[in-house]
C-alpha positions in Angstrom: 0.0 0.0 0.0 1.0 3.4 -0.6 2.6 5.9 1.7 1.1 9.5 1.7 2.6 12.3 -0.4 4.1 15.3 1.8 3.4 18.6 0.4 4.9 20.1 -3.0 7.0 22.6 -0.7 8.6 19.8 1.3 6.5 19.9 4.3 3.7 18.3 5.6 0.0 19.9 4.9 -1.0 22.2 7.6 -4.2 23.6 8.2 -7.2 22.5 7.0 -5.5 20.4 4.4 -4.4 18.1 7.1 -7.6 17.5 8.1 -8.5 16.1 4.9 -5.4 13.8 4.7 -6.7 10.2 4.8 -6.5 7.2 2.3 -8.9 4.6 2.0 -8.3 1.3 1.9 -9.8 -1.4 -0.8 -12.2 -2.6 2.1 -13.9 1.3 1.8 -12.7 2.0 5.2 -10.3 5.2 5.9 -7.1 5.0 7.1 -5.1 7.8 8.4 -1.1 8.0 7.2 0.4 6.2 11.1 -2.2 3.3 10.3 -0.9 2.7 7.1 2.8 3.4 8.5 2.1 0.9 11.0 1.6 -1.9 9.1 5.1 -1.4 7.2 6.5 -0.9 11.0 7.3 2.6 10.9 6.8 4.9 13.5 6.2 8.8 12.2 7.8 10.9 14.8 7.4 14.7 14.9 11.2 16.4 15.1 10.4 19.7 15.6 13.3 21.4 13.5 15.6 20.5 10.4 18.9 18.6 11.5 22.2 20.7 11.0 23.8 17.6 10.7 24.1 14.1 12.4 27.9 13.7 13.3 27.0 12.6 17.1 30.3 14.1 17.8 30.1 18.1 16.7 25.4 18.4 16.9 24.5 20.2 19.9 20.7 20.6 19.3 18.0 18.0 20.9 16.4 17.2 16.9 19.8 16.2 16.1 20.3 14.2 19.0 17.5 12.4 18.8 18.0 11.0 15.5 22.0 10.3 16.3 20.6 8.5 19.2 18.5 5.8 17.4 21.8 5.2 15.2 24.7 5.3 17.0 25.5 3.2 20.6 28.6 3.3 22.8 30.1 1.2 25.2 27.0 1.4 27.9 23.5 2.6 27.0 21.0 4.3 29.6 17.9 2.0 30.8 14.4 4.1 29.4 13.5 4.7 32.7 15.6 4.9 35.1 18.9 5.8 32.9 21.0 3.5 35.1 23.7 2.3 32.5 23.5 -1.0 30.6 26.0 -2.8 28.9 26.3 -1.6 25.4 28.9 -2.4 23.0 30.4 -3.5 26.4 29.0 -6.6 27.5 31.2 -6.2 31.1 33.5 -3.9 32.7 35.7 -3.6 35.8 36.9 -0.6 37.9 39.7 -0.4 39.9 39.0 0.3 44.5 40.1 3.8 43.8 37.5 4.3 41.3 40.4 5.9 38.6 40.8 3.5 36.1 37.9 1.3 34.0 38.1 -1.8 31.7 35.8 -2.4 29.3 34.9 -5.8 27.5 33.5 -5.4 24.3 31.1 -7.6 22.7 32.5 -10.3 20.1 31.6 -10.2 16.3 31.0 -6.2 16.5 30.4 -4.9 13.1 29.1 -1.4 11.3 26.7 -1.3 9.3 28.2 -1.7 6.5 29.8 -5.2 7.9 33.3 -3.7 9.2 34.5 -4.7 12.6 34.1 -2.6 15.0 36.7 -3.0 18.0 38.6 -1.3 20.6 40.4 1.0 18.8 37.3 2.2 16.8 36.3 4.0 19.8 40.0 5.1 20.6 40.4 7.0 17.4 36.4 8.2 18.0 37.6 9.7 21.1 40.9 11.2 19.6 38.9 12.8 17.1 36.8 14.4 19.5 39.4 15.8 21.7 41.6 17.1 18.4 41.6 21.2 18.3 40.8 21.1 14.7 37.6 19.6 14.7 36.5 22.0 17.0 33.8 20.7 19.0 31.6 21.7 21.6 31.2 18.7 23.2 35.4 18.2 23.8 34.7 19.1 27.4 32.7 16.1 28.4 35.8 14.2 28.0 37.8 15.8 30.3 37.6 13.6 33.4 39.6 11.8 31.2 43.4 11.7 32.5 45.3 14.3 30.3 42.2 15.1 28.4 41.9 18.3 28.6 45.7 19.0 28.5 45.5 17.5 25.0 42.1 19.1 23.8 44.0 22.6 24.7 47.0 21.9 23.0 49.2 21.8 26.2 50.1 18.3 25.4 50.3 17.3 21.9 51.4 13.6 22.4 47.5 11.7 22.5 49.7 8.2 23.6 49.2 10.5 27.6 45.8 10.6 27.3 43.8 7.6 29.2 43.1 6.0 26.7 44.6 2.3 26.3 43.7 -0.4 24.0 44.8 -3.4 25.3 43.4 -5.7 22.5 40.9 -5.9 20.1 37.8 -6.2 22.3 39.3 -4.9 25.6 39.7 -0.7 26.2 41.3 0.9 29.4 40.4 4.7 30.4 41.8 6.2 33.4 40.9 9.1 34.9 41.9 12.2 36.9 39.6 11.7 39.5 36.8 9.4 40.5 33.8 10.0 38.8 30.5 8.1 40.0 28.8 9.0 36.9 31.1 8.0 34.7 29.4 4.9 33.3 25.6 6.5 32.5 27.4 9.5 30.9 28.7 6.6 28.7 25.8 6.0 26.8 25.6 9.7 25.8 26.4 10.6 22.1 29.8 12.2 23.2 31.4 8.9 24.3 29.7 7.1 20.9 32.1 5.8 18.4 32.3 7.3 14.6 33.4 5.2 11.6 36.6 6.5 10.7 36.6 4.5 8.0 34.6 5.8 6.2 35.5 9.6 6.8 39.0 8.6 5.5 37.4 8.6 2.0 36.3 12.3 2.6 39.3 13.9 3.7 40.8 14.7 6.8 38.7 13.1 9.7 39.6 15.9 11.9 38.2 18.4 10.3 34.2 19.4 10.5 32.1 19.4 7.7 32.7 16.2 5.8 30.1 14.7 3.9 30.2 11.5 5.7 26.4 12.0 7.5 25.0 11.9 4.3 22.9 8.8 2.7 25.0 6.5 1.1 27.7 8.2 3.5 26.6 7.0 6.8 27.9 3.8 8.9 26.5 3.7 12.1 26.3 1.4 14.8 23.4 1.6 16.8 20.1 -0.2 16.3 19.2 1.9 13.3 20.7 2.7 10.1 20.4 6.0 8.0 18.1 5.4 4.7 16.7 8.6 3.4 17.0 12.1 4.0 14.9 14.9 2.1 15.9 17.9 3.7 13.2 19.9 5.0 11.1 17.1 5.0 11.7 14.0 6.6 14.7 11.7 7.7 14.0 8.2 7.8 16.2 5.6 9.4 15.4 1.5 9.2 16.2 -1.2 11.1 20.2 -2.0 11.2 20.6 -6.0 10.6 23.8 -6.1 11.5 23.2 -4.5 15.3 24.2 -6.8 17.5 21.0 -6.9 19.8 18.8 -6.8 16.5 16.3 -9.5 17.6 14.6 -6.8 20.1 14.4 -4.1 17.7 10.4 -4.1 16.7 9.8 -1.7 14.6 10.9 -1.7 11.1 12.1 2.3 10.8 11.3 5.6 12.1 10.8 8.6 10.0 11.1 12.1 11.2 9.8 15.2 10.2 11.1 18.5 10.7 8.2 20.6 11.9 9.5 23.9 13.5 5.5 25.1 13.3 3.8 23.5 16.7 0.4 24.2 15.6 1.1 22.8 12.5 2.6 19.3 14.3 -0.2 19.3 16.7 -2.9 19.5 13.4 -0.4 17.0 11.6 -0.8 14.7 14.6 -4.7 15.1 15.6 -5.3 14.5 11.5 -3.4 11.3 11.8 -0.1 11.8 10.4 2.6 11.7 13.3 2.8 8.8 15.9 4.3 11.7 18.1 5.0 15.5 18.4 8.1 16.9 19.4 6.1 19.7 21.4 2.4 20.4 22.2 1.8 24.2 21.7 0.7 25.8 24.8 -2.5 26.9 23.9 -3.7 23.2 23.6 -2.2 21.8 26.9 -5.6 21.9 28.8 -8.0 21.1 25.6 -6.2 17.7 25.6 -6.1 17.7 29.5 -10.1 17.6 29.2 -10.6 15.8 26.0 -7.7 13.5 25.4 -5.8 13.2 28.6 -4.2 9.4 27.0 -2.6 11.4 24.3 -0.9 14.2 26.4 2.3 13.3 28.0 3.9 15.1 30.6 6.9 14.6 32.5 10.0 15.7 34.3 13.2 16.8 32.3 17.3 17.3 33.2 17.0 21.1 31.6 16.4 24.6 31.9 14.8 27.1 30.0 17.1 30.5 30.2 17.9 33.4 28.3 21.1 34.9 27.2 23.1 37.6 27.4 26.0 39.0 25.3 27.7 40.7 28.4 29.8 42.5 25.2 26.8 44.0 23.7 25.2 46.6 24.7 23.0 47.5 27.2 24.9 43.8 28.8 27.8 45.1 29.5 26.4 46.9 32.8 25.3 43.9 35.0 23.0 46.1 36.5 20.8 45.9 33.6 21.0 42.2 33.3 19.9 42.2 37.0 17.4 44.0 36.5 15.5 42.3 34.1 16.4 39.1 35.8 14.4 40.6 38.5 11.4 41.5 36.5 10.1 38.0 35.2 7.7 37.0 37.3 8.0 33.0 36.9 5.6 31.8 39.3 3.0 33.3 37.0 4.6 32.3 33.5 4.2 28.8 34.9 1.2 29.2 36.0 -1.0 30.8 33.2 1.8 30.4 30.3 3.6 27.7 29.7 1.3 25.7 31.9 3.0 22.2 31.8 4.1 21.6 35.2 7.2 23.7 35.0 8.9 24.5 38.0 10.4 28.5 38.4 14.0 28.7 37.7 15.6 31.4 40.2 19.3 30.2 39.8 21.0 27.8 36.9 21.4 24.3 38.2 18.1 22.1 38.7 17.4 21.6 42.5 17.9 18.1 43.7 20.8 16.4 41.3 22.7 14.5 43.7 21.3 16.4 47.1 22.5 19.5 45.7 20.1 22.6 46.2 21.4 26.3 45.6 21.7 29.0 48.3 22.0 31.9 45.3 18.7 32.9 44.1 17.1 35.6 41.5 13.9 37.3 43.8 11.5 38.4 42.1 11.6 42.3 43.2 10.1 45.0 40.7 11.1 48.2 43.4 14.2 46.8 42.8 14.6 46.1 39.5 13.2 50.3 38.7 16.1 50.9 41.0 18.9 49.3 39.3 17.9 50.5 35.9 17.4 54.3 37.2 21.1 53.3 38.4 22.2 52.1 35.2 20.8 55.6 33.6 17.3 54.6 32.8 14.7 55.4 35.0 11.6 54.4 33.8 13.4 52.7 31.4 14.0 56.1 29.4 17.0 56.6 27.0 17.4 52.9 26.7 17.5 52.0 23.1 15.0 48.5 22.3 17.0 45.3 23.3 16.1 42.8 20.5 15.4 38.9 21.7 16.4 36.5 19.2 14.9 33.3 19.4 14.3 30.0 16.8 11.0 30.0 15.2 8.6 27.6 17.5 5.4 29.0 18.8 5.8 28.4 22.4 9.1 30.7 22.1 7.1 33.1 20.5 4.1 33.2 23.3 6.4 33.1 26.2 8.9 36.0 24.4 5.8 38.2 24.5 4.6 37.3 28.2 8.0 39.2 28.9 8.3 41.8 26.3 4.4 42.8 27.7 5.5 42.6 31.6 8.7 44.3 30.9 6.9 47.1 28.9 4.4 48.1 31.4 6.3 47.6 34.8 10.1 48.9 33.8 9.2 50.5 30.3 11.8 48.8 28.4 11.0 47.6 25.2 11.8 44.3 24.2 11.8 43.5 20.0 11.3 39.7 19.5 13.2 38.4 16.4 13.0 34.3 15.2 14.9 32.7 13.2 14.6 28.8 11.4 17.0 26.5 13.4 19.8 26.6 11.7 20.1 30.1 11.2 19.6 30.7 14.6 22.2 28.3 16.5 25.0 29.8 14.0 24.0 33.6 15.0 23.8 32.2 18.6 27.4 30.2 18.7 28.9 33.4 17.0 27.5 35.6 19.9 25.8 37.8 17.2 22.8 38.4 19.0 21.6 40.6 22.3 19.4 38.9 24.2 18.4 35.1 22.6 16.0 32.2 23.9 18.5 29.7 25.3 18.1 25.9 26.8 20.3 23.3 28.3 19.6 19.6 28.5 21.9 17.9 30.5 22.6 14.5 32.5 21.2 14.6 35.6 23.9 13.1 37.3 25.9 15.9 39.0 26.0 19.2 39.4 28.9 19.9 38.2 27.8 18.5 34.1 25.5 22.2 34.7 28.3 24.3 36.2 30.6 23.8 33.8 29.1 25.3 30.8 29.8 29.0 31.8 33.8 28.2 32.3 35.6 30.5 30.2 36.5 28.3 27.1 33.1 25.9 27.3 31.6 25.6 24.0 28.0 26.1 25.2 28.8 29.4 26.9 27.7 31.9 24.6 27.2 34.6 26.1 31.0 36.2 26.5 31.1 36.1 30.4 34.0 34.6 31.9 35.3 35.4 35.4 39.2 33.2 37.0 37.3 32.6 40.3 34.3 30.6 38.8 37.1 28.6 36.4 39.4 28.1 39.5 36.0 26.5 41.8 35.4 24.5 38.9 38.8 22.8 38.5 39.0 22.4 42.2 35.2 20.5 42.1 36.6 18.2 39.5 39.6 17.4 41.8 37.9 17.0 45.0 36.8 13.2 45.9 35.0 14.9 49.1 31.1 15.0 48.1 30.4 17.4 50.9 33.3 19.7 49.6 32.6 19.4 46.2 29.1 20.8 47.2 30.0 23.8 49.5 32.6 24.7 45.9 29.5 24.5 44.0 27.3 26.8 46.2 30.3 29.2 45.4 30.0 29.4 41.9 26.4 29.3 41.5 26.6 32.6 43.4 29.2 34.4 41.3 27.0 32.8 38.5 23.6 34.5 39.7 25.4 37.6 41.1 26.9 38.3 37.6 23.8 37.2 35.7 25.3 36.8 32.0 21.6 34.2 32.2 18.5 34.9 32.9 17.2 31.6 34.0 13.3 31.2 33.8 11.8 27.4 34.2 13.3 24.0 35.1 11.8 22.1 31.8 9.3 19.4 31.7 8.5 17.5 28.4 5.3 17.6 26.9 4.3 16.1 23.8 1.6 13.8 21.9 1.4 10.3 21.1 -1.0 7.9 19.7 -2.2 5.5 21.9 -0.7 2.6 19.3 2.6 3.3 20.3 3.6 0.4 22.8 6.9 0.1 24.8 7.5 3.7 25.0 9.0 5.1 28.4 10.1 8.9 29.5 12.8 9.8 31.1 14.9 12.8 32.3 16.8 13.2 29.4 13.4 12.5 27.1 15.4 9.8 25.2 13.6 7.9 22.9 13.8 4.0 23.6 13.0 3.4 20.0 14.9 0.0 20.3 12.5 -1.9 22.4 9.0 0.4 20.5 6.3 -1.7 18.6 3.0 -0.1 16.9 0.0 -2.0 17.7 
């Protein structure tokens, strides 16, 4: 049977041309486009945005991610639930008493996808890669409780042979460490410690380098439990079941497609018309309609992330902390929660999410509009007069939009500054924002939940997720000292120290701790949530 066309300009149909999207069948009944998927195994999933790429080792955006993650595996995975690690591409390992130094047994008869071995030293010159200058990754960092990571990553040591890395044969990898770290082994399964096929991006040049071609179809050797089969850009991505995965007699479904779909209302019509198995979002403004009339569809649940804004302390008004104070003092969170975003989300006064690991912050962001007047008549602009608009770039999503105007309208009537929103398609938006060519933008962070410290780090001085320009030598020097102190109640008390230089300098305006919230059609079976909202594809069926 016949799959549905998308639309002639790449997308799906939105409006009231969804609603008229059906087939029917030779029996005269009408089936919707997931039914039909269904019975070829395929689960429609929707993406929210055009990928930027799918090298697991350079994408920082959650639609690349969760493609990358279907494909590639390393040597532990995370359980759908509970995220506790599993083996992977590891069937064992062994750590040493002092908690330093970890062997890993890989699996026999490994392959890629396209039927190469895939051993020890695959993931050796994966994490070489990684850590090399010139390919210039963001994710480097998460490395660096590697022994001599870092050193190498900066160029301080050029000879990689120092770095904890060992193979010691074919299926058997060593990796030491500069200090214990208890969450070593669930940060594992993320896609920073996944290996890439270097192989096959020998054939497109220097491996080290970003921008090969090697993500494309045709291109693409992966080795998780699926495999890359079409991509139409700006319309959908579809992956299919990997034969050669070694755990490929649990993997259900036959392929998942996704569609890039940066307009919510759009997905959420797409979906209630029968074309996605799943939305990446659910626009705000339906929340409580599908609370009252189709509470099975809505899902809802706690995530590792927080929703912040930006500042370029270069830029001005940002270079006076003052101002960024003050309008970190003017969002009234407790009511954006409550009659805005309206998912469960839970007021963000400081950066790091209360509870990882015990850890709660002291520092905290009041809510104080006296205040706030105070500090900008301080800065020069009382009443908010003589300051020039501040514009707030953010990627196109309607959710963005809504709560961008919540604040543009509060900040209006109670300080008089005005606020110019300005969106941007994905792409366009992460380069503008990893050039720092913005004011103000709409930033989020999704992070392991595992320690404090996996937060923290991002506003060190050369992390590649701090965007924003702010550094300060205190909050770097804390942050070495918490990755070198085995006492948990020390590490803590350091940590309570930088959150407070973080919220007292306020290059971020944090605003909720995140919860996911999306749609899915009660024929999806197996599914779990987690923290991290990663998508057990491997163990889904469609019933």
């Amino acid at each position: 049977m016949k799959m549905l066309p998308f639309s002639p300009g790449g997308r799906l149909l939105a409006g009231a041309a969804i609603a008229t999207l059906l087939l029917t069948s030779g029996c005269g009944q009408r089936e919707t486009q997931i039914q039909i998927a269904a019975k070829q195994g395929i689960m429609i999933v929707g993406n929210g945005a055009e990928p930027s790429d799918l090298d697991p080792q350079t994408i920082t955006g959650i639609p690349e991610r969760n493609i990358t993650a279907a494909m590639f595996e390393g040597l532990t995975r995370n359980d759908p639930e509970t995220l506790e690690a599993l083996p992977g591409q590891a069937k064992s390992w062994a750590v040493t008493p002092d908690g330093l130094t970890y062997t890993f047994h890989l699996r026999e008869g490994l392959v890629w996808s396209d039927g190469t071995p895939l051993t020890a030293n695959d993931f050796y010159l994966s994490f070489r890669r990684l850590l090399s200058a010139s390919l210039g990754s963001d994710n480097s960092d998460q490395l660096y409780d590697v022994l001599n990571a870092e050193a190498y990553h900066k160029g301080r040591d050029k000879d990689f042979s120092k770095v904890g890395f060992r193979v010691i044969d074919d299926l058997t990898l060593e990796i030491r460490l500069e200090h214990p770290a208890s969450y070593l082994l669930k940060t594992l399964g993320s896609r920073t410690w996944v290996p890439v096929p270097l192989h096959v991006l020998e054939k497109f040049g220097d491996p080290l380098l970003p921008g090969s071609p090697w993500t494309r179809p045709g291109n693409l050797v992966c080795n998780g439990p699926f495999m890359l089969k079409e991509w139409k850009p700006n319309s959908y991505i579809e992956v299919e079941r990997n034969p050669r995965y070694w755990n490929k007699a649990t993997v259900k479904l036959h392929g998942i497609r996704f569609i890039p779909l940066e307009n919510q209302p759009a997905e959420e019509a797409a979906f209630r018309s029968g074309q996605l198995h799943k939305t990446e979002r659910v626009p705000l403004t339906k929340i409580a309609v599908y609370r009252r009339d189709n509470p099975e569809k809505l899902h809802i649940h706690p995530y590792s992330g927080v929703y912040y804004f930006s500042f370029n302390v270069n830029k001005a008004p940002f270079t006076d902390v003052r101002i960024r104070r003050a309008l970190a003092m003017a969002v009234d969170r407790e009511s954006l929660v409550r009659n805005v975003t309206l998912a469960g989300e839970i007021p963000a006064y400081h950066f790091t999410p209360e509870g990882i690991s015990g850890y709660v912050s002291k520092a905290r962001t009041k809510f104080d509009l006296d205040e706030a007047r105070r500090l900008l008549a301080e800065a020069g602009y009382p009443g908010g007069k003589g300051l020039p608009p501040i514009t707030l770039l953010y990627n196109t999503a309607e959710n963005h939009r809504i709560i961008a105007e919540a604040i543009q309208q509060s900040w209006k009537i109670e300080l008089g500054v005005d606020l110019r929103l300005e969106n941007q398609e994905w792409k366009v938006y992460l380069d503008n924002m990893q050039q720092e060519n913005y004011q103000m933008c709409r930033s989020g962070l999704i992070m392991d939940p595992y320690d404090p410290s996996q937060f923290l780090r991002v506003f060190t001085s050369d992390n590649g997720f701090n965007r924003t320009g702010w550094s300060d030598p205190e909050y770097d020097r804390l942050y070495d000292e918490v990755m070198n102190t085995a006492d948990d109640a020390k590490r803590m008390e350091l940590m309570q120290e930088m959150e407070k230089i973080l919220t007292d300098a306020m290059p971020i305006l944090p605003v909720y701790y995140y919860t996911n919230q999306y749609l899915m059609d009660p024929s999806v079976k197996g599914w779990a949530d987690n923290l991290l909202s990663l998508g057990p594809f491997e163990r889904v069926w469609l019933d």
